[in-house]
LODO-786058 format. One record per residue: residue in three letters; x negated, y, z negated of N, C-alpha, C in turn. Coordinates in steps of 0.02 Angstrom, whole numbers, padded with zeros to 5 digits, always signed. Layout:
% residues N
ALAXYZXYZXYZ...
This chain:
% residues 217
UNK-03969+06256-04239-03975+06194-04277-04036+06154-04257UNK-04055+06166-04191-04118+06134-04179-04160+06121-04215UNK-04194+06178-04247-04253+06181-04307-04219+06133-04374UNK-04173+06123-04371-04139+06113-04445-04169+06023-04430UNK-04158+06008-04386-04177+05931-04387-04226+05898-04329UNK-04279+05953-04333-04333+05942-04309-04370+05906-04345UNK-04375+05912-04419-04419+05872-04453-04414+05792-04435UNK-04344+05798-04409-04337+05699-04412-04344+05700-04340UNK-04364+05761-04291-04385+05713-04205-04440+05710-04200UNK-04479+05635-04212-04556+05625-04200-04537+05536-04163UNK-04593+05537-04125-04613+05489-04094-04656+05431-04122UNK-04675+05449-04178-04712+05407-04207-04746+05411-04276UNK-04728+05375-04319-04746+05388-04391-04805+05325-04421UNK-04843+05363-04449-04935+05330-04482-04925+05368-04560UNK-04935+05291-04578-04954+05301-04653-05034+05296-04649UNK-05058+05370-04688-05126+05360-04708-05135+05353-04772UNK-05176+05328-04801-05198+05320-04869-05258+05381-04891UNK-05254+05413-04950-05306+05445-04981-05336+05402-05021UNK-05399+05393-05025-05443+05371-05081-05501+05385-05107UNK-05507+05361-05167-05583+05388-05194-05566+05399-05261UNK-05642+05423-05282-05629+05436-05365-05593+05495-05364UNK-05580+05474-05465-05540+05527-05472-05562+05602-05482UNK-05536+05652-05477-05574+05719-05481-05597+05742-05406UNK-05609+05700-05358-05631+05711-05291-05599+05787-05258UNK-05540+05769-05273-05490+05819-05237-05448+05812-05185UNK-05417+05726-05176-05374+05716-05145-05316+05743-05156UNK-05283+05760-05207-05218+05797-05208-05235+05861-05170UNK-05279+05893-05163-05274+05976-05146-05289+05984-05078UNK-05353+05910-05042-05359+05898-04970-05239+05893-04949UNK-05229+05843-04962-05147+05849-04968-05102+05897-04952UNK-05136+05931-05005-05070+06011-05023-05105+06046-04959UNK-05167+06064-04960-05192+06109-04928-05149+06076-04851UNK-05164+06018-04805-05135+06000-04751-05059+05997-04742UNK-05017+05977-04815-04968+05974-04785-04916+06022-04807UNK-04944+06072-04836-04902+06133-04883-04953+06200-04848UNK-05008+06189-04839-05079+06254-04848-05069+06286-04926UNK-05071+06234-04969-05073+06254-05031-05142+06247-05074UNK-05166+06280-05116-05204+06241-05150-05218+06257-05211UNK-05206+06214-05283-05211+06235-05340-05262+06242-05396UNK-05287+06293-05420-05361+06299-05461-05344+06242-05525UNK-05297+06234-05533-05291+06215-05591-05274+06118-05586UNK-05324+06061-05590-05324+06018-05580-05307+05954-05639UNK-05230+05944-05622-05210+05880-05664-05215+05830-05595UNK-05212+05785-05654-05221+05702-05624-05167+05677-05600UNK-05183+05653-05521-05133+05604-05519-05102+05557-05553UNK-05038+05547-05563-05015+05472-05617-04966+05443-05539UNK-04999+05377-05525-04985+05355-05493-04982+05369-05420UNK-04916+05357-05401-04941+05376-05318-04883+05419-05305UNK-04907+05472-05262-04854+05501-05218-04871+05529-05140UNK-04833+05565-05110-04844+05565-05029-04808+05623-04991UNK-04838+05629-04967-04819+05711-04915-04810+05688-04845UNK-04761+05737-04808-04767+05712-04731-04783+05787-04706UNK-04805+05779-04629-04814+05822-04585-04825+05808-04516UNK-04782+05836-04491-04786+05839-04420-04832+05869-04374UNK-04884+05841-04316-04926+05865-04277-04904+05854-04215UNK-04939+05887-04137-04924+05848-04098-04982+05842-04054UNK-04968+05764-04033-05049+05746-04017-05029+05735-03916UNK-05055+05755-03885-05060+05746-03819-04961+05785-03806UNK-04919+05719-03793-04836+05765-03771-04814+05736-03822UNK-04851+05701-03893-04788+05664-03921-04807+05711-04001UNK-04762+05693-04026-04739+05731-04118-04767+05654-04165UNK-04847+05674-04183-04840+05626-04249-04826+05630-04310UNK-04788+05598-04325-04773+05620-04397-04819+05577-04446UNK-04855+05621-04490-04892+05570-04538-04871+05571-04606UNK-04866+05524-04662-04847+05509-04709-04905+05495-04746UNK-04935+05539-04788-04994+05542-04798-04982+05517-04867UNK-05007+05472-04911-05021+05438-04979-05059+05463-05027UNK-05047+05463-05099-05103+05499-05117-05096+05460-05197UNK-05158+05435-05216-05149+05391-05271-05209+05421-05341UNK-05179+05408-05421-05231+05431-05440-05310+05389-05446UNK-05375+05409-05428-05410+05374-05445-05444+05330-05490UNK-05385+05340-05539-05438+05298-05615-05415+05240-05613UNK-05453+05202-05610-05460+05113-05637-05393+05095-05664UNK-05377+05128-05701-05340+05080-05723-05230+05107-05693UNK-05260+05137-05638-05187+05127-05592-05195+05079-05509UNK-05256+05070-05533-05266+04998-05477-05240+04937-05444UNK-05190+04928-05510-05129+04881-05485-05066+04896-05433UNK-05096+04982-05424-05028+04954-05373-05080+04954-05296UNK-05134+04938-05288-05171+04933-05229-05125+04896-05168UNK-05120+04844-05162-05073+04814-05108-05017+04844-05085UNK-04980+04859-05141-04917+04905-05102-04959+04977-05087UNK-04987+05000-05108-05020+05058-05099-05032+05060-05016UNK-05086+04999-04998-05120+04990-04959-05081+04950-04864UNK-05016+04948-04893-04986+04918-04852-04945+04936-04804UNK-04961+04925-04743-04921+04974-04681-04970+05025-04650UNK-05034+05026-04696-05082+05102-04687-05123+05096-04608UNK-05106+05136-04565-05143+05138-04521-05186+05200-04509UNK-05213+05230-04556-05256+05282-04564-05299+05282-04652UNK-05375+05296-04673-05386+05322-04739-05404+05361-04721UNK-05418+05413-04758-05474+05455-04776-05497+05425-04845UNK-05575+05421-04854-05608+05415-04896-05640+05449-04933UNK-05623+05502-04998-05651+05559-05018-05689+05555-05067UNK-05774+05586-05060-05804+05613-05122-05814+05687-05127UNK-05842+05687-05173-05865+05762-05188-05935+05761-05190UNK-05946+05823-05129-06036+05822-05124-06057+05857-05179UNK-06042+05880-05238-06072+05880-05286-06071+05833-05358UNK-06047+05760-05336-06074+05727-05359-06071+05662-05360UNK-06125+05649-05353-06170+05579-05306-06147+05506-05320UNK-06118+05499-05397-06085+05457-05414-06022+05450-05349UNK-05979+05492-05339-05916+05482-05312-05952+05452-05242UNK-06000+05477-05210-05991+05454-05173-06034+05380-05144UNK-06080+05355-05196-06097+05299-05214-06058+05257-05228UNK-05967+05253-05237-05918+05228-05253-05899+05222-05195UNK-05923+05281-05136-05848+05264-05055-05863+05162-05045UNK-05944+05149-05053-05943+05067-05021-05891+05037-05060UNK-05886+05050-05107-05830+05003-05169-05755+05025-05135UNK-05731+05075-05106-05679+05088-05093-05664+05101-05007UNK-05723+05096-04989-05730+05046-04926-05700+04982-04900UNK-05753+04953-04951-05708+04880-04968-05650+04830-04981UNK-05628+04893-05022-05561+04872-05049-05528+04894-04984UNK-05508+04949-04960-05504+04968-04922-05490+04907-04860UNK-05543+04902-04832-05528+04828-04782-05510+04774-04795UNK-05519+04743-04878-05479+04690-04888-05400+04703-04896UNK-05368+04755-04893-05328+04760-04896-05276+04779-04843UNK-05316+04810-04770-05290+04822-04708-05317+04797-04633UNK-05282+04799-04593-05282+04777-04521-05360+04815-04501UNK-05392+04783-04468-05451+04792-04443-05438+04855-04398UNK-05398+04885-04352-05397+04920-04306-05379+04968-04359UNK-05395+04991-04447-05371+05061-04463-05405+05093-04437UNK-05395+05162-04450-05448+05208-04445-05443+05253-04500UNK-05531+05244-04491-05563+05278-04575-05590+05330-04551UNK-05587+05393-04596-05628+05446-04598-05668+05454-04670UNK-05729+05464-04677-05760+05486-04720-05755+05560-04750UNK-05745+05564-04795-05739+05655-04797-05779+05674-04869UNK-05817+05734-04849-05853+05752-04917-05838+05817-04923UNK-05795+05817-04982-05761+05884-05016-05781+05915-05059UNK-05749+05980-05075-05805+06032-05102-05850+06060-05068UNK-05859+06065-05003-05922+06079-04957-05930+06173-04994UNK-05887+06206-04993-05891+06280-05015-05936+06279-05078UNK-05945+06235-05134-05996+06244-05195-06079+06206-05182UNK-06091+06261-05119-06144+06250-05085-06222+06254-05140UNK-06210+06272-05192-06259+06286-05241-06275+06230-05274UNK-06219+06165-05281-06205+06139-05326-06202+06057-05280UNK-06224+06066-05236-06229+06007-05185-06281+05948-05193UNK-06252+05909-05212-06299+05838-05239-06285+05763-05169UNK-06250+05783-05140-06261+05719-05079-06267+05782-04997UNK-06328+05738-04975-06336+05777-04916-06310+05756-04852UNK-06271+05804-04805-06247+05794-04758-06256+05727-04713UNK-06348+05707-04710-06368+05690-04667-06341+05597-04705UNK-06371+05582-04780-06352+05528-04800-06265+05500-04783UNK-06233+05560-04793-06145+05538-04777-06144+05526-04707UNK-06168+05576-04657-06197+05539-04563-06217+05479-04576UNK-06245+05448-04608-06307+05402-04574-06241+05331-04612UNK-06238+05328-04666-06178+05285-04687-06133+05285-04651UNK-06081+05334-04638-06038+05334-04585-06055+05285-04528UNK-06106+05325-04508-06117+05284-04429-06151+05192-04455UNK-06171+05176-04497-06180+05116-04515-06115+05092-04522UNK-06044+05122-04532-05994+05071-04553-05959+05095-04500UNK-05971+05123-04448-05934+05138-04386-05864+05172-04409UNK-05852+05229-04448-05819+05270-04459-05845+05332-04469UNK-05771+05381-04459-05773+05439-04442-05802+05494-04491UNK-05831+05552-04484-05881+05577-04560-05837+05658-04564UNK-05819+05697-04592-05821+05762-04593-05832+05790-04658UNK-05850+05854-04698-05859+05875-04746-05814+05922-04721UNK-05760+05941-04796-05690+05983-04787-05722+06033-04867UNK-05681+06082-04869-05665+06097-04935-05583+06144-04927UNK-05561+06103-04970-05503+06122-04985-05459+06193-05018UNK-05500+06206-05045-05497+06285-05082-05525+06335-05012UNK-05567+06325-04974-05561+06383-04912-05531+06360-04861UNK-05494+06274-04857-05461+06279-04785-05500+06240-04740UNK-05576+06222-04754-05627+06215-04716-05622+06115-04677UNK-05608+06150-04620-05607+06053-04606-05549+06008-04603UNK-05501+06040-04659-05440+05999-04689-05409+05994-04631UNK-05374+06018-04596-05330+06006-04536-05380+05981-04504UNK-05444+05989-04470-05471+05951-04427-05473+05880-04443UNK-05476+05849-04518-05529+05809-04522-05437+05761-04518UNK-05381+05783-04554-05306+05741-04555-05289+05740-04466UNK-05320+05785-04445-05275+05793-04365-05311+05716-04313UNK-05386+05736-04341-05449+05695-04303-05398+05628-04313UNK-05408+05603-04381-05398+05509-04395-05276+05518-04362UNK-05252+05561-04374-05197+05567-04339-05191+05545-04251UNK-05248+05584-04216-05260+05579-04168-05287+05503-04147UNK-05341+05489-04177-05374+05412-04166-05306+05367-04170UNK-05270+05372-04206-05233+05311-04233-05188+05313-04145UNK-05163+05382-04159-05106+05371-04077-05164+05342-04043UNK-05219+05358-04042-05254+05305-03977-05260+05272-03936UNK-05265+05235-04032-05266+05163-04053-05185+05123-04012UNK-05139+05162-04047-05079+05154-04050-05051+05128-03966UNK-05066+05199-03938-05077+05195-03866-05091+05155-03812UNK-05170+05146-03857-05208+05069-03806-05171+05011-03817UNK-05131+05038-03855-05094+04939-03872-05138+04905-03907UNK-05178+04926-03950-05234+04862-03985-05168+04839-04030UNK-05144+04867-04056-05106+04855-04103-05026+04825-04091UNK-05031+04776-04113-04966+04739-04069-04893+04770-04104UNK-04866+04784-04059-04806+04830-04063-04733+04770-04079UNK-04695+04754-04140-04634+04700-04118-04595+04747-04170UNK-04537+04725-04170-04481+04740-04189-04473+04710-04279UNK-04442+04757-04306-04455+04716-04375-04398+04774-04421UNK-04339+04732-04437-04285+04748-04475-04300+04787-04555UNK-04370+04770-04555-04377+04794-04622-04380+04855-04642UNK-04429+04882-04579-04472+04937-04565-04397+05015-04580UNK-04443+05053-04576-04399+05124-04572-04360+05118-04503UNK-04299+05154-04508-04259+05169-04471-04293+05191-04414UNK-04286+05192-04361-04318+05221-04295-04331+05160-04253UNK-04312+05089-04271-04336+05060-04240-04385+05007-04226UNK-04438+05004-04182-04504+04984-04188-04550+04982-04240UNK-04593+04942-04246-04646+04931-04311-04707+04945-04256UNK-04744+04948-04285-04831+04939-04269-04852+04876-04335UNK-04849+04827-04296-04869+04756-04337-04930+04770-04367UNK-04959+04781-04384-05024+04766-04448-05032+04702-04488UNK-04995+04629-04456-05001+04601-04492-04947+04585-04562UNK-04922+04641-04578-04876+04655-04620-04808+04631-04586UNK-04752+04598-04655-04694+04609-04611-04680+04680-04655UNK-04677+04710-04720-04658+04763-04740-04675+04832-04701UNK-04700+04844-04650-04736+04894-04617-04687+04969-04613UNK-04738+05026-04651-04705+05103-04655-04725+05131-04565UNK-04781+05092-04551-04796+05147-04493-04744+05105-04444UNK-04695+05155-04407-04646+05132-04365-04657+05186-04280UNK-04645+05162-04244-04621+05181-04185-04576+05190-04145UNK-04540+05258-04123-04469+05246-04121-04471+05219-04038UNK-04417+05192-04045-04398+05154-03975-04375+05218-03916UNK-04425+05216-03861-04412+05289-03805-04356+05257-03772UNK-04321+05301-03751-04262+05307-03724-04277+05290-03630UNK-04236+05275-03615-04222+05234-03525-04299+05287-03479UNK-04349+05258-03452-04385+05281-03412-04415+05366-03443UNK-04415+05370-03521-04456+05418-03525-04559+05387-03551UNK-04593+05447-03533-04661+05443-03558-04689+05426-03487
C-alpha cells in the first residue's frame, strides 16, 4: 500500500505558473515534465488547467502544482486568481519567433505585479530542436535574463531537452528560498490541507507546507 499513497507524502507543495504567448508550447513543456508526454498535434489552451509532480530536492519530496493557462488576450481575466499563491514561473517563448519573445517584458511584468517579490522566475526558450528555424539568439535571452536577475534555459519539448532540468532548477530555488526563511511561514485555515502556508502576502495561498512532526529535519 505504500506506493498507493505516496503521491500525497510530500513535504512541501509550490504552485508554479506557466506563461507566455500563445503557441509557445507551454502545454507540452507540462505534459512532457509531468506525464513525459508530448503531443504533435497542437490545440489551444481554453482557460486554465494544472498538473502535479513530485521531485525530491536535498531529503525532502516537493510536490509541484504546475499551472498552465491559455495565452490569448482575451482569457486574461482570470490573471489574479491565476497568479495567486505562485511561488515559481516559468516564462516561455519560442526561439523561432521573435515576437513571443519580445512579449516575455510584457509578461514579466504582469508577472510581478501580480506576485511576492521572492518568486522565482525562469526564462525558458522553447523549440530549441528547430535549430534551422531559429530567430532569437541564445546570447540576447542570456543577456535579458541576467538584466532582470532571473533564471535562463532553452528546453525543447518534443526531444525532452532541458524540460526536467529547467521545472527541477526553479523547484529547487524555491525550497531554497523556502528554506532560508525569506519567506514568512504562518498558519492560514484557508490554505490546502497539510497545514502550514508559505505567506506570499496572500491570505488565499495554494503553496502550503506541511507541519514536521516532534524533532524531525
Amino acid at each position: 500500500m505504500g506506493a498507493y499513497r505516496a503521491d500525497d507524502d510530500y513535504d512541501y507543495l509550490f504552485k508554479v505558473v506557466l506563461i507566455g504567448d500563445s503557441g509557445v508550447g507551454k502545454t507540452n513543456l507540462l505534459s512532457r515534465f509531468s506525464r513525459n508526454e508530448f503531443s504533435q498535434s497542437s490545440k489551444s489552451t481554453i482557460g486554465v488547467e494544472f498538473a502535479t509532480r513530485s521531485i525530491q530536492v536535498d531529503d525532502k519530496v516537493v510536490k509541484a502544482q504546475i499551472w498552465d493557462t491559455a495565452g490569448q488576450e482575451r482569457y486574461r481575466a482570470i490573471t489574479s486568481a491565476y497568479y495567486r499563491g505562485a511561488v515559481g514561473a516559468l516564462i516561455v517563448y519560442d526561439v523561432t519567433r521573435h515576437v513571443t519573445f519580445e512579449n516575455v517584458e510584457r509578461w514579466l511584468k504582469e508577472l510581478r505585479g501580480h506576485t511576492d517579490m521572492n518568486i522565482v522566475i525562469m526564462l525558458v526558450g522553447n523549440k530549441a530542436d528547430l535549430r534551422h528555424l531559429r530567430a532569437v539568439a541564445v546570447e540576447d535571452a542570456k543577456s535579458f535574463a541576467e538584466r532582470e536577475k532571473i533564471f535562463f534555459m532553452e528546453t525543447s519539448a518534443l526531444e525532452a531537452l532541458n524540460v526536467e532540468n529547467a521545472f527541477t532548477e526553479v523547484l529547487t530555488q524555491i525550497y531554497h528560498v523556502v528554506s532560508r526563511k525569506d519567506l514568512e511561514i504562518g498558519d492560514d485555515p484557508a490554505a490546502l490541507p497539510k497545514g502550514q502556508t508559505i505567506n506570499l502576502g496572500t491570505k488565499d495561498d495554494v503553496s502550503a507546507v506541511k507541519k514536521s512532526g516532534c524533532c524531525s529535519g
